[in-house]
C-alpha distance (Angstrom), angle and dihedral (degrees) to the residues before:
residue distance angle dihedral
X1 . . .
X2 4.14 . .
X3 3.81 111.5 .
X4 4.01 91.9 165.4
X5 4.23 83.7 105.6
X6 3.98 92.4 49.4
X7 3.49 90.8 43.0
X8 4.01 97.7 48.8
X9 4.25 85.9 47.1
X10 3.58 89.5 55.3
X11 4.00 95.6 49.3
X12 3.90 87.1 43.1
X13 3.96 87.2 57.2
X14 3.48 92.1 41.3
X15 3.95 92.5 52.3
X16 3.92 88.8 40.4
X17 3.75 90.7 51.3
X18 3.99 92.3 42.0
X19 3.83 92.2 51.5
X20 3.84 89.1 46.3
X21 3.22 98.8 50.4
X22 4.36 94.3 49.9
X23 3.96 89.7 39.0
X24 4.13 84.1 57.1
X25 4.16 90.2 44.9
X26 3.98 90.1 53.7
X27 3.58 94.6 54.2
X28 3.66 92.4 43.7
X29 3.96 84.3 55.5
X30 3.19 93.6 39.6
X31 3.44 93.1 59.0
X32 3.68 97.5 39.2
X33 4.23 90.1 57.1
X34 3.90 90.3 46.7
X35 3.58 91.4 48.3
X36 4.07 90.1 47.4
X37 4.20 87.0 53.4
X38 3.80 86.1 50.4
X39 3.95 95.9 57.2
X40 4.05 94.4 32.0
X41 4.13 82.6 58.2
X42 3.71 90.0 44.8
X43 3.83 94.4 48.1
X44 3.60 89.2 50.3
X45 3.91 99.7 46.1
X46 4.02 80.5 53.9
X47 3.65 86.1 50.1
X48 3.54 104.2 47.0
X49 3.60 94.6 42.4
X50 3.75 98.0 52.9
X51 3.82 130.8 -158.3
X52 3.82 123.4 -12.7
X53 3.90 111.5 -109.4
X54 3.57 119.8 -96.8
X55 3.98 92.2 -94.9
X56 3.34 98.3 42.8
X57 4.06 134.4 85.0
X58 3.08 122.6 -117.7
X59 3.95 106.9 -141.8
């Protein structure tokens, strides 16, 4: 018996799975660093801008 063709369908899967798996953790970093950017450049709006005047909200 030949189980070269069993044996190449499992590595395929494996290196299907593999690449799967890291494409999915890039875009979860990805996303994780963009959404760090978006709250360091809303801290420091909040910073440079200062306080709210007295008759004013802050929201």
């Amino acid at each position: 018996m030949n189980y070269l063709g069993y044996v190449i369908a499992a590595y395929a899967v494996f290196v299907l799975v593999l690449g799967a798996d890291a494409l999915g953790s890039w875009l979860r970093l990805r996303w994780a660093r963009t959404a760090a950017q978006r709250r360091l450049q809303r801290q420091r709006a909040r910073s440079e801008a200062g306080s709210a005047p007295a008759g004013e909200l802050s929201r």
